[in-house]
VOKEVEX-181146 format. One record per residue (C-alpha): x, y, z; chain; residue number from 1; residue in three letters. Coordinates in steps of 0.2 Angstrom, whole numbers, plus 5000, padded with zeros to 4 digits. Last residue first. Layout:
BEGIN
X Y Z A NUM ALA $
...
This chain:
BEGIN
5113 5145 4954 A 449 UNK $
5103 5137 4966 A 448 UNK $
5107 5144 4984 A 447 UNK $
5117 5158 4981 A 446 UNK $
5108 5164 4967 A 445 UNK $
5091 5165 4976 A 444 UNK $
5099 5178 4990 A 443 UNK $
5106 5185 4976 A 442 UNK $
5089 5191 4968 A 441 UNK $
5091 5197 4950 A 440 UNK $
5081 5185 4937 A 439 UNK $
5070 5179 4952 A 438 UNK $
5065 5196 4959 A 437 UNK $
5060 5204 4941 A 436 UNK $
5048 5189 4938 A 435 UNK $
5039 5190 4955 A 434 UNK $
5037 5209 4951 A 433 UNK $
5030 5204 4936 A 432 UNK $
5019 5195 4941 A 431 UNK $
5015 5206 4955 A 430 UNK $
5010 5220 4943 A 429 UNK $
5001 5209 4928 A 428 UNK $
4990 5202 4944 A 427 UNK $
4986 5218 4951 A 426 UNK $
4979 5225 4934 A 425 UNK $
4971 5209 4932 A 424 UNK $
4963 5211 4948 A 423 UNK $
4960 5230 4953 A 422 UNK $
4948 5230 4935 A 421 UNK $
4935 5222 4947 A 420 UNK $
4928 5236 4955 A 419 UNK $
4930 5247 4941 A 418 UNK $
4921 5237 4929 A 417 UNK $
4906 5236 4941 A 416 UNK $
4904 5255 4946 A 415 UNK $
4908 5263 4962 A 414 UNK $
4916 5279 4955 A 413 UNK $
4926 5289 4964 A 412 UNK $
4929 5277 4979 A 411 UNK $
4932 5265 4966 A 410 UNK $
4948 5273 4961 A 409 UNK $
4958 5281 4971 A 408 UNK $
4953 5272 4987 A 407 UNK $
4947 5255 4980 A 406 UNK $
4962 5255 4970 A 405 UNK $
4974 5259 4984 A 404 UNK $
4968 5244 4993 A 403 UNK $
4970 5234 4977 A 402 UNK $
4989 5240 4976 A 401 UNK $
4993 5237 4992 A 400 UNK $
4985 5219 4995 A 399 UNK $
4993 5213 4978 A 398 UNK $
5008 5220 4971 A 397 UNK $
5016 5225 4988 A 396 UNK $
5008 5211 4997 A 395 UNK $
5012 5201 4987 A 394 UNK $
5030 5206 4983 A 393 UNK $
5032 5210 5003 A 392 UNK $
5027 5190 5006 A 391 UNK $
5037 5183 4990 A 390 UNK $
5053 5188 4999 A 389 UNK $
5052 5183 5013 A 388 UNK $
5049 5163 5012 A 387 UNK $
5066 5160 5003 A 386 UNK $
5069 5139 5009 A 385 UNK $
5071 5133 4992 A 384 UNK $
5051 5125 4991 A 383 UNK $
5046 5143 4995 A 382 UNK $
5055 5152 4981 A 381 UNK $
5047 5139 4970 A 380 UNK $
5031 5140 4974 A 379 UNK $
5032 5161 4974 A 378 UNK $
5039 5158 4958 A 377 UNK $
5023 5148 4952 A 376 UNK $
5010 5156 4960 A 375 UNK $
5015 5174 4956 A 374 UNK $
5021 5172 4940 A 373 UNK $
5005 5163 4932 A 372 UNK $
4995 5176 4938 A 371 UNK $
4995 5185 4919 A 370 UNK $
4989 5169 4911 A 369 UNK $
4971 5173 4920 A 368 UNK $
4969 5190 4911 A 367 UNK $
4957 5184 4898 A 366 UNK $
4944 5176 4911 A 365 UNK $
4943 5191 4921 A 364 UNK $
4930 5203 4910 A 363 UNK $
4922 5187 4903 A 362 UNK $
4918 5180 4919 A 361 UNK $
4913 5198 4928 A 360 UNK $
4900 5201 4915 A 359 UNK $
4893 5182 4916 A 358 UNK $
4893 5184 4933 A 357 UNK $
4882 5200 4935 A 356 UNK $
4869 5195 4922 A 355 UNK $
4865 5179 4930 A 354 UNK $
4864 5190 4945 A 353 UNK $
4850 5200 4938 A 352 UNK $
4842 5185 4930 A 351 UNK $
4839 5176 4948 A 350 UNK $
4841 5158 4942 A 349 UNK $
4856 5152 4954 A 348 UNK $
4868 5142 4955 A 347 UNK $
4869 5129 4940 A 346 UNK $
4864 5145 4930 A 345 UNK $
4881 5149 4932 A 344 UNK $
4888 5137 4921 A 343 UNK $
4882 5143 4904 A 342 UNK $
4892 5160 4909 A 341 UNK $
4907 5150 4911 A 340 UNK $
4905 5140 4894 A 339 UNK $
4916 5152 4883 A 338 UNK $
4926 5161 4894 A 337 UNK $
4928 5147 4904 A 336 UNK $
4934 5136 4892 A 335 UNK $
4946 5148 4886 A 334 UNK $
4952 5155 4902 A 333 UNK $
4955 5137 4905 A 332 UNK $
4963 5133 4890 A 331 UNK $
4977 5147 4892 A 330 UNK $
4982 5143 4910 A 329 UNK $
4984 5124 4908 A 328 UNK $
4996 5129 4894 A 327 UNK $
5004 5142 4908 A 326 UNK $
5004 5129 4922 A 325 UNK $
5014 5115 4909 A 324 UNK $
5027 5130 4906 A 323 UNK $
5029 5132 4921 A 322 UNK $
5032 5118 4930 A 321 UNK $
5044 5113 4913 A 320 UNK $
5054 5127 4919 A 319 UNK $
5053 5127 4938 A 318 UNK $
5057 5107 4938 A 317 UNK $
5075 5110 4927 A 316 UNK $
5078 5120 4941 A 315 UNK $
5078 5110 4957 A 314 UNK $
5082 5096 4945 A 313 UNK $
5100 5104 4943 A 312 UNK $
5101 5106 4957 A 311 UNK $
5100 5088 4965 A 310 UNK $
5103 5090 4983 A 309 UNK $
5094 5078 4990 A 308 UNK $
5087 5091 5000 A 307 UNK $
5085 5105 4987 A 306 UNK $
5075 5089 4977 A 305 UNK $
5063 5088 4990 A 304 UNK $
5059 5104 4992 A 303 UNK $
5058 5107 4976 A 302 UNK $
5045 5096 4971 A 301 UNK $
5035 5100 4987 A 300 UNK $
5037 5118 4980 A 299 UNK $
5031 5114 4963 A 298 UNK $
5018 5103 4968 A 297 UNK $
5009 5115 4979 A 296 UNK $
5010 5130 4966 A 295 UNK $
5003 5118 4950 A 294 UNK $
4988 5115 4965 A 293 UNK $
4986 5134 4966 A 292 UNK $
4984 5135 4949 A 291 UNK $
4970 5120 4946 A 290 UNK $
4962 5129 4961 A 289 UNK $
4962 5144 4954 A 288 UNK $
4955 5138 4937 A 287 UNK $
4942 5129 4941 A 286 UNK $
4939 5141 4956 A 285 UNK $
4932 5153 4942 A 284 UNK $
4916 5144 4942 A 283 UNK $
4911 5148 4961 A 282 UNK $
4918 5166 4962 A 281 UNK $
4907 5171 4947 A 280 UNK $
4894 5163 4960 A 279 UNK $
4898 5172 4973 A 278 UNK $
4900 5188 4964 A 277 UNK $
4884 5188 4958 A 276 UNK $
4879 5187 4975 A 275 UNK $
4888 5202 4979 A 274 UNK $
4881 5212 4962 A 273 UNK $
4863 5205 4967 A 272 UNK $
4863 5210 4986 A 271 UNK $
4868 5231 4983 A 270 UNK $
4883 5239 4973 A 269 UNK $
4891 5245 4989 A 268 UNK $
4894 5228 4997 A 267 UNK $
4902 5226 4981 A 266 UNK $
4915 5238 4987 A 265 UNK $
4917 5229 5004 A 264 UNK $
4922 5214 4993 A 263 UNK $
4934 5224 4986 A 262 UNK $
4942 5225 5005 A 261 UNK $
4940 5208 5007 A 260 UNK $
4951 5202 4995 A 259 UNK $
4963 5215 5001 A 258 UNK $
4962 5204 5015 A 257 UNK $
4961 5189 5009 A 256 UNK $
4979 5194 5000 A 255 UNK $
4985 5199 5017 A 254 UNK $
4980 5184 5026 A 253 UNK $
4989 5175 5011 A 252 UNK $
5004 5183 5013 A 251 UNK $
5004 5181 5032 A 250 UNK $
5001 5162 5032 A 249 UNK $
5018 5163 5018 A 248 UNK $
5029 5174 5030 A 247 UNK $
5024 5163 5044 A 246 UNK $
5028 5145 5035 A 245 UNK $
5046 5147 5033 A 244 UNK $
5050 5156 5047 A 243 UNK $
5038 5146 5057 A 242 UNK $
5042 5130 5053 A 241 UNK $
5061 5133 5056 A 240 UNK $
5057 5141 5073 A 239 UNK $
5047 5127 5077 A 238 UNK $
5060 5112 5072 A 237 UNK $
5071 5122 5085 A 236 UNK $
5057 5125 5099 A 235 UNK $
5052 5104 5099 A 234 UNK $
5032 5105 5103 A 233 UNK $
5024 5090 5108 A 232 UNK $
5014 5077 5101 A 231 UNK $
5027 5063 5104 A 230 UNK $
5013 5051 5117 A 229 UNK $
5002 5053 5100 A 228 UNK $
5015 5043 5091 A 227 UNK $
5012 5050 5072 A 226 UNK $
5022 5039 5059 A 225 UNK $
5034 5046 5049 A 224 UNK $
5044 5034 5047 A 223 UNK $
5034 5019 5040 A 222 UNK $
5021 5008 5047 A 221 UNK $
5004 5018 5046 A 220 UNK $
4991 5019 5060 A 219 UNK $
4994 5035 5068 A 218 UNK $
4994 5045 5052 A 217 UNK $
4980 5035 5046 A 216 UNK $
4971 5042 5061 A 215 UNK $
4974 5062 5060 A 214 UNK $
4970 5060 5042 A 213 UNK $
4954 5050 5045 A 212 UNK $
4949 5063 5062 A 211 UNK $
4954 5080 5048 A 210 UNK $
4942 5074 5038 A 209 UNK $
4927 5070 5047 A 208 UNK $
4929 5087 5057 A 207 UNK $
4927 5096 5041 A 206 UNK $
4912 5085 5039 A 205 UNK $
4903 5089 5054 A 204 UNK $
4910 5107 5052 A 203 UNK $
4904 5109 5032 A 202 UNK $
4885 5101 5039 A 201 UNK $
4883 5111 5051 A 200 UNK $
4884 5127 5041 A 199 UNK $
4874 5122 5026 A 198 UNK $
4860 5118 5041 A 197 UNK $
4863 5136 5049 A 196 UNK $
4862 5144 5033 A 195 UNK $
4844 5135 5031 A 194 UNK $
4839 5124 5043 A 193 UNK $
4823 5120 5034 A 192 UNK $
4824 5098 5042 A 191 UNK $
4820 5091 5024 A 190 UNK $
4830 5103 5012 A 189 UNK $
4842 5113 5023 A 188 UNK $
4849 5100 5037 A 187 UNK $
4845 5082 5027 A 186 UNK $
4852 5090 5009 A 185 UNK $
4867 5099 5017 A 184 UNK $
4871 5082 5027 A 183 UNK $
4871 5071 5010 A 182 UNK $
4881 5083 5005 A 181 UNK $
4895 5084 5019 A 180 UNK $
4893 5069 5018 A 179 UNK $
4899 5067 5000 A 178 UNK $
4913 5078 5005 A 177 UNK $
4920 5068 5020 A 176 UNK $
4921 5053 5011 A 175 UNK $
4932 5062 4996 A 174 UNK $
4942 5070 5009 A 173 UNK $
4946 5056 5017 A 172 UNK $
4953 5048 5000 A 171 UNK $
4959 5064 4994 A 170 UNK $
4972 5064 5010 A 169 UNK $
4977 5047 5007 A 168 UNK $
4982 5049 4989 A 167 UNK $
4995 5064 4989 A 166 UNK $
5008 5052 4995 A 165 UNK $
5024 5062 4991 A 164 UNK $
5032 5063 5010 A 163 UNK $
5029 5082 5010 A 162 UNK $
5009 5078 5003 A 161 UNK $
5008 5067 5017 A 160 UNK $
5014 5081 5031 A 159 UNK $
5005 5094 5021 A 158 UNK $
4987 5085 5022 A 157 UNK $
4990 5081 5042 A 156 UNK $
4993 5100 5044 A 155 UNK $
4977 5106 5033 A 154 UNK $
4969 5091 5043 A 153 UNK $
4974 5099 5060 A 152 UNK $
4971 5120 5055 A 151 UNK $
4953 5112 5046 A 150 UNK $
4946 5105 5061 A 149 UNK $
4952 5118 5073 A 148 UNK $
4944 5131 5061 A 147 UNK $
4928 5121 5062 A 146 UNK $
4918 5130 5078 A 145 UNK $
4922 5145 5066 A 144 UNK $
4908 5140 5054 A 143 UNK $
4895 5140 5068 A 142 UNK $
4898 5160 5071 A 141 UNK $
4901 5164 5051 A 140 UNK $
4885 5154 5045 A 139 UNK $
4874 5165 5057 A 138 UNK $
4882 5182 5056 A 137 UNK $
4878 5181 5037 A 136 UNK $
4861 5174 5036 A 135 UNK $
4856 5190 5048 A 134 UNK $
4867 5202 5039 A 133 UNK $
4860 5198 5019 A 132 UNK $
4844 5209 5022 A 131 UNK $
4852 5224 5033 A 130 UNK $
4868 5223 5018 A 129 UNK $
4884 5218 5026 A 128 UNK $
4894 5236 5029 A 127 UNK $
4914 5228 5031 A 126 UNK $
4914 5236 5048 A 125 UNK $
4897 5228 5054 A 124 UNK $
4903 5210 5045 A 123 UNK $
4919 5213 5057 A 122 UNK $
4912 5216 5072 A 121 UNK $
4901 5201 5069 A 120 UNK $
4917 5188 5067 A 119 UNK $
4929 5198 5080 A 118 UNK $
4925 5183 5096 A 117 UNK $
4921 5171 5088 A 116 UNK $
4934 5172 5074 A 115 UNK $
4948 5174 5089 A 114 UNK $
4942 5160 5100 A 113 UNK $
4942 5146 5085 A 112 UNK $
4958 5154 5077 A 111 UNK $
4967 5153 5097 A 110 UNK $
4959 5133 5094 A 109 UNK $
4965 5131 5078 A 108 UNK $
4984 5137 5082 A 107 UNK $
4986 5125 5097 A 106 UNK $
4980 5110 5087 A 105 UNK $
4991 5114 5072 A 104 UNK $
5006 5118 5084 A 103 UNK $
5005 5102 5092 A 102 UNK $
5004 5093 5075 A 101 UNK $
5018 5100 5067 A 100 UNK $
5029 5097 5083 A 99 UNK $
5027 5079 5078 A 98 UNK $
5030 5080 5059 A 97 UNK $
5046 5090 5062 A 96 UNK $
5052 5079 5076 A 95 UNK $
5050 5063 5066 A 94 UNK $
5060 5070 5050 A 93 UNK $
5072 5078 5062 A 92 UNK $
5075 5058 5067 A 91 UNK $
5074 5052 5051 A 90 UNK $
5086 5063 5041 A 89 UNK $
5084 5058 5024 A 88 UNK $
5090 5072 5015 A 87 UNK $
5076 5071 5006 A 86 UNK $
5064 5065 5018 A 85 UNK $
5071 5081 5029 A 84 UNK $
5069 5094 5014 A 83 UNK $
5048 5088 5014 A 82 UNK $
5046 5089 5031 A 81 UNK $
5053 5108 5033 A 80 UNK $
5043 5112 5017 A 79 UNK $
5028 5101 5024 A 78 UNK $
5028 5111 5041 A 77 UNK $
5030 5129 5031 A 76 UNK $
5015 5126 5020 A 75 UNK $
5005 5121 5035 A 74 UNK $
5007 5139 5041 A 73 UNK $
5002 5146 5026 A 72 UNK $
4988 5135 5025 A 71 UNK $
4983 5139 5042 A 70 UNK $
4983 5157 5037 A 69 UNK $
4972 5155 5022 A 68 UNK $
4960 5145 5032 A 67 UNK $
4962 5162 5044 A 66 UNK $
4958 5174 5028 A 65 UNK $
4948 5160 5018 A 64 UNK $
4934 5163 5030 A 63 UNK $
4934 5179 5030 A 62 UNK $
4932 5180 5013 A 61 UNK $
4918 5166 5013 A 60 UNK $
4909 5178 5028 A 59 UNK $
4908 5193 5016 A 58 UNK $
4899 5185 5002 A 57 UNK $
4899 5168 4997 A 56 UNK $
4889 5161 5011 A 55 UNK $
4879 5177 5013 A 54 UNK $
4875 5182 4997 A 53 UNK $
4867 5166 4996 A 52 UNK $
4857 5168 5009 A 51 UNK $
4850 5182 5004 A 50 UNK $
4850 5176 4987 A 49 UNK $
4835 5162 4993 A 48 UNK $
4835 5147 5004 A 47 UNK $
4832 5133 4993 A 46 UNK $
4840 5134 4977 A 45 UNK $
4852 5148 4981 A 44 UNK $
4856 5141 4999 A 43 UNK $
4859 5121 4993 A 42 UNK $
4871 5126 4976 A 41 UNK $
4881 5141 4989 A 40 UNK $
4880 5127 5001 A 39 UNK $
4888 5113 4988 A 38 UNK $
4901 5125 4981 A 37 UNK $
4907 5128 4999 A 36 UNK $
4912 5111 5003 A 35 UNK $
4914 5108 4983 A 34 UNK $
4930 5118 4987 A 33 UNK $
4939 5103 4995 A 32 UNK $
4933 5091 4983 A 31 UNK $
4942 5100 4970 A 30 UNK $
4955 5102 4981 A 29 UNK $
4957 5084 4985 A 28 UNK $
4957 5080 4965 A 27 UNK $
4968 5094 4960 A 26 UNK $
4982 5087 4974 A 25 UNK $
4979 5068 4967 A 24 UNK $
4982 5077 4949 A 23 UNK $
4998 5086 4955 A 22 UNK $
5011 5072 4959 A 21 UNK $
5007 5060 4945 A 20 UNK $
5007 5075 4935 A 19 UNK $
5022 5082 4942 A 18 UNK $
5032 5066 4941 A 17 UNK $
5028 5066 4923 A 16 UNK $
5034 5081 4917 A 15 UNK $
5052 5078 4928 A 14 UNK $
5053 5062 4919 A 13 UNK $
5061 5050 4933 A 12 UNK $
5068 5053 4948 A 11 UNK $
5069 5061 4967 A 10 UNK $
5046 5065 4962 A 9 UNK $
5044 5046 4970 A 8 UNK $
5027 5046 4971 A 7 UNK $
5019 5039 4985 A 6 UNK $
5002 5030 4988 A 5 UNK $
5005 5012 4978 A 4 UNK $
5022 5010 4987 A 3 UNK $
5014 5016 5004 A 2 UNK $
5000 5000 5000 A 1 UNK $
């Protein structure tokens, strides 16, 4: 079974390993996002676009801001993880997963506290429309009782994906997401729990997920075995994680954050341009997530490589990872371009938003080569140990220069083509930015030529 779950990404085709690599990792995600997907499906079609503006409104940027952080912080524990198998360093290899665990649990409880605690002051500040505020204070309060669930699978995910075996963590999720269905469907449909219901369901299942993980990592017979009675904190193998991992949790706080912010500007344009929003939101993840996944791979892939030392690799990898992301790039803006509209009927039938997504698809799909850059180096960068680095860039080029926007720009004039022209102009920016920093940074020189 482990040599049927791993993939050796030390050898072999460089292309190949990848794919073998990626695919599993765009499965779980897939399956990952259809958590939210399937309450913005159940809400629109059953609830109203209230509700819906509510799940994929305000409270889903939110949302991603402390999952985003515990990715970012996951991110660092499978780096450090990932370098160590390399190397092949058993006994750091054991600590590093160990201490990754503790600090999972601890971090998700203080994200529990903090989301309760903050949740409904920020909806107020963030100006939620009086008819969507209800549903919105709602999903946001039970959602958070699943942070610690999603901090400890997020952790257990990054430790499997550092060893290569991107397969068990799809499997649980897989579970986990077909209840979390089934649950959507019993709660909203037959019981009329409405946001509440959606809710529910995510953390029963999110808590599904992270239990399986959490088990199989205590069950398997191989190095990096969990042994609950090691759970503990080793400061060393902590400062490593967290210099790593705490630049890239604060990159993507920062990019929810300015996330967030143009989000407060559709708040402006009333119900139907938020919960257009949502649903523009829902079919672009095709393309996010198939990006983000490219990014994973990459920096696993260099990770592993950096620690056995293969150079050469290291940046042949970057190349092909690349040049693969930026063909996958070109046919999804296509296909979205083209079907996207299509598929937003799946979500709701309200004409007005109808209307509203199909504008913002076609506006973005174009520009979606132009964020290629930021994922990929970033990736890269990470994987070689620089974590700095791609934190300013972003949020130079991003959270900066879309907060600006909203001040210079939308502030003046709150229209629907100038909210959403902050992304593909702040994508072209940080691209490049990212470009610029790998062609002349020393720092990156030093460690691969």
């Amino acid at each position: 079974m482990e040599k049927d779950t791993h993939v050796n990404i030390l050898s072999g085709p460089i292309w190949k390993q990848l794919l073998i690599f990626f695919f599993p990792i765009l499965l779980g995600t897939f399956f990952q996002q259809i958590y939210n997907t399937t309450d913005t499906f159940i809400v629109g079609n059953f609830v109203g676009k209230e509700a819906l503006a509510a799940v994929g409104g305000s409270p889903f940027y939110i949302i991603n801001i402390f999952i985003g952080f515990s990715i970012g912080l996951s991110s660092g524990s499978s780096i450090v993880i990932a370098q160590f198998f390399g190397s092949g360093k058993i006994k750091h290899l054991s600590q590093s997963i160990h201490t990754s665990i503790a600090f999972s649990i601890i971090i998700g409880l203080i994200l529990n506290i903090v989301m309760l605690i903050i949740g409904k002051h920020i909806l107020i500040v963030l100006k939620v429309p009086p008819d969507a505020m209800e549903y919105s204070s709602v999903y946001l309060n039970i959602i958070s009782f699943g942070f610690s669930f999603t901090m400890v699978y997020n952790m257990t995910t990054s430790i499997f994906r550092a060893i290569g075996d991107t397969k068990k963590p799809l499997y649980f999720l897989i579970f986990s997401c077909f209840t979390n269905i089934i649950l959507d469907l019993l709660f909203v449909v037959v019981f009329k729990l409405g946001v509440a219901g959606v809710a529910i369901a995510t953390v029963i299942s999110q808590f599904l997920s992270a239990f399986l993980s959490m088990l199989a990592l205590t069950r398997v017979d191989a190095n990096y075995k969990i042994i609950l009675d090691k759970v503990k904190i080793t400061p060393i193998i902590l400062k490593k994680i967290i210099r790593i991992g705490l630049p890239r949790g604060l990159q993507s706080v920062l990019f929810s954050l300015s996330n967030l912010i143009v989000q407060s500007s559709f708040n402006l344009l009333g119900t139907d341009a938020i919960a257009g929003w949502t649903v523009d939101g829902k079919v672009e993840q095709l393309f996010w997530m198939t990006l983000s996944c490219f990014g994973v791979a990459i920096t696993v892939f260099t990770a592993q490589n950096l620690g056995a030392k293969k150079y050469d690799r290291v940046k042949n990898g970057l190349k092909i990872c690349f040049q693969m992301t930026a063909a996958s790039a070109i046919f999804l803006s296509i296909l979205i371009y083209l079907l996207g509209p299509m598929a937003c009927k799946i979500f709701t039938s309200d004409e007005l938003v109808l209307s509203y997504a199909s504008k913002m698809l076609r506006t973005l799909a174009p520009f979606y080569i132009t964020y290629i850059g930021v994922e990929i180096i970033a990736g890269f960068l990470y994987g070689i140990g620089i974590s700095f680095a791609p934190m300013i860039i972003t949020a130079t080029g991003i959270c900066t220069f879309r907060i600006l926007w909203v001040i210079f720009v939308v502030a003046k004039h709150p229209t629907l083509y100038n909210v959403i022209g902050c992304y593909p102009t702040s994508w072209i920016l940080t691209s490049s930015l990212f470009v610029l920093y790998y062609l002349f940074s020393k720092k990156r020189k030093k460690i691969i030529i």
